[in-house]
C-alpha positions as CSV (number, residue, x, y, z in Angstrom):
1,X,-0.6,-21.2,-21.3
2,X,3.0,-22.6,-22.4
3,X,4.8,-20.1,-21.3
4,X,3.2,-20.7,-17.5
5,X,3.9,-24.4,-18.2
6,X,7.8,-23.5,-19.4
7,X,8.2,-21.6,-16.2
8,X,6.5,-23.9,-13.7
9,X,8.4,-27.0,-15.1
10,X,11.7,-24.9,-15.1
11,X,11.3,-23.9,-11.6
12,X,9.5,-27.1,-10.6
13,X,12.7,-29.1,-12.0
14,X,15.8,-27.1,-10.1
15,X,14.1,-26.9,-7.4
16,X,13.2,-31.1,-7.0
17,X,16.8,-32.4,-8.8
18,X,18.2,-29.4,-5.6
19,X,16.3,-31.4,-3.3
20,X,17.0,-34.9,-4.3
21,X,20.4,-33.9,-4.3
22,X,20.1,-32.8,-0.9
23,X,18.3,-35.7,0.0
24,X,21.6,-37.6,-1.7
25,X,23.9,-35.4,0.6
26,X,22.6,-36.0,3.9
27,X,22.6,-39.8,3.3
28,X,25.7,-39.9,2.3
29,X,28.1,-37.1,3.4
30,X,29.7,-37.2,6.5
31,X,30.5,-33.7,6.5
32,X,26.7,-32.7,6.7
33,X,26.1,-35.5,9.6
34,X,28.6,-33.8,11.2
35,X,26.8,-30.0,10.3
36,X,24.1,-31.8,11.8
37,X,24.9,-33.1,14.7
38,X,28.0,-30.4,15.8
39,X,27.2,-27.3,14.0
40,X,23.3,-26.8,14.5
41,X,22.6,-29.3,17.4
42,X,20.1,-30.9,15.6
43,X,19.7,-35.0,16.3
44,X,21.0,-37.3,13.8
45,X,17.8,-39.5,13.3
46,X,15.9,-36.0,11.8
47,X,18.6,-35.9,9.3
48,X,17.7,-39.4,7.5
49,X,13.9,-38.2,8.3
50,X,14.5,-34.6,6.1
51,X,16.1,-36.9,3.0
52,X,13.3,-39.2,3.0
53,X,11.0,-36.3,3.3
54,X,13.0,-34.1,0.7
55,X,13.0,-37.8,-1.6
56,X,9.1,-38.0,-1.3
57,X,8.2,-34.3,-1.7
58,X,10.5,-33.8,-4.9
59,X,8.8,-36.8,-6.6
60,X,5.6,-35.5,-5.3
61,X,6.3,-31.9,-7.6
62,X,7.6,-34.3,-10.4
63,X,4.9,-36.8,-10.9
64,X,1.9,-35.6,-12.9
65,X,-0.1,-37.8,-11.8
66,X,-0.5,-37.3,-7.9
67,X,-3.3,-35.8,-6.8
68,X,-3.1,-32.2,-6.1
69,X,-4.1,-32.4,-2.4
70,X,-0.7,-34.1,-2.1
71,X,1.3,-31.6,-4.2
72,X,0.2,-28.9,-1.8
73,X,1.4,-30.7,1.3
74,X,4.6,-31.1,-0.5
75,X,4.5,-27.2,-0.8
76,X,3.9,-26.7,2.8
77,X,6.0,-29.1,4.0
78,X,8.6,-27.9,1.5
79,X,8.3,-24.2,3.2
80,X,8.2,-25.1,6.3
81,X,11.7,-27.0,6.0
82,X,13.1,-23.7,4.3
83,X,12.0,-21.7,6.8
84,X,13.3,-23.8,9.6
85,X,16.4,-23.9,8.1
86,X,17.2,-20.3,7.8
87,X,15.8,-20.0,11.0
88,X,18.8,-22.9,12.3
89,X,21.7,-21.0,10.0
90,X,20.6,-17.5,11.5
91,X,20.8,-19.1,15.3
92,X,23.9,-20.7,15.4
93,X,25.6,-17.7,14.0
94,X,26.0,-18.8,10.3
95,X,27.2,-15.6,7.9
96,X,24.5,-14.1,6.0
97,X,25.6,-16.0,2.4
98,X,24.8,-19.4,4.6
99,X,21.4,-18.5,5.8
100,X,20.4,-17.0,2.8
101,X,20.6,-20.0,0.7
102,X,16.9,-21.5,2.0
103,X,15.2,-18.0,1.2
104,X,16.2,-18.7,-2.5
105,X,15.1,-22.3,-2.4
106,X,11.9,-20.6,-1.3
107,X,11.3,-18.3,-3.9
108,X,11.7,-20.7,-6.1
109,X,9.5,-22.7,-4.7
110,X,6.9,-20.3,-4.3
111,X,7.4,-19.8,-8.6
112,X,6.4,-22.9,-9.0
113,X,3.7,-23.1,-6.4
114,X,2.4,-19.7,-8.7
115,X,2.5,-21.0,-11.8
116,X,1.3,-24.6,-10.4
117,X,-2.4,-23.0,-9.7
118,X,-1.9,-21.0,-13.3
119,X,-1.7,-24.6,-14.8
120,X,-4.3,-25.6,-13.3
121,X,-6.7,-22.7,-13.5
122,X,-10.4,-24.2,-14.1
123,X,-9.8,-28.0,-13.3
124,X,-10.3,-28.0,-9.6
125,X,-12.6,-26.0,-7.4
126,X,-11.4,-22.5,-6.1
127,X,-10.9,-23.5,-2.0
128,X,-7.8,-25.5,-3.6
């Protein structure tokens, strides 16, 4: 069981501080507003929506004490931001190296969504 718990709060960890980060970035950089806006043709207010999303999910992973039911939206919602944003790199043309970085965020996401239900093996009924 530690060595589940060592690698869920390893991945759990890079993952949230890479999404807080991010959530940092797209408040304050004007070169992603600009990624944003130009580059994928996506609408400025969506960007301060995603960091306050990205804010609240990686706390959501951090916090021990929120309910699971709200950790696994944080997992969906989680995936289906990486997805959409490989899916907005690969459209707009984006080299490979650009719309491969979400597909890693994803896999290490989906670690810690693994080793999230090993942690929790037995406390919680089986449809969870």
């Amino acid at each position: 069981m530690k060595k589940e718990k060592i690698i869920f709060w390893t991945a759990t960890g890079i993952f949230s501080l890479s999404m807080l980060l991010s959530a940092y970035m797209y408040l304050t950089a004007a070169e992603i507003k600009e990624g944003f806006i130009n580059h994928l043709g996506i609408p400025d207010y969506l960007r301060i929506e995603l960091a306050v999303a990205k804010f609240l999910g990686a706390c959501t992973l951090l916090l021990p004490f929120i309910p699971k039911a709200l950790k696994y939206f944080a997992y969906a919602g989680f995936t289906i931001n990486l997805v959409s944003a490989t899916v907005a790199h690969i459209s707009v043309g984006d080299p490979a190296a650009e719309a491969i970085k979400p597909v890693i965020f994803l896999a290490l996401l989906a670690v810690s969504f693994m080793y999230y239900r090993k942690t929790q093996k037995g406390l919680y009924p089986a449809a969870y």
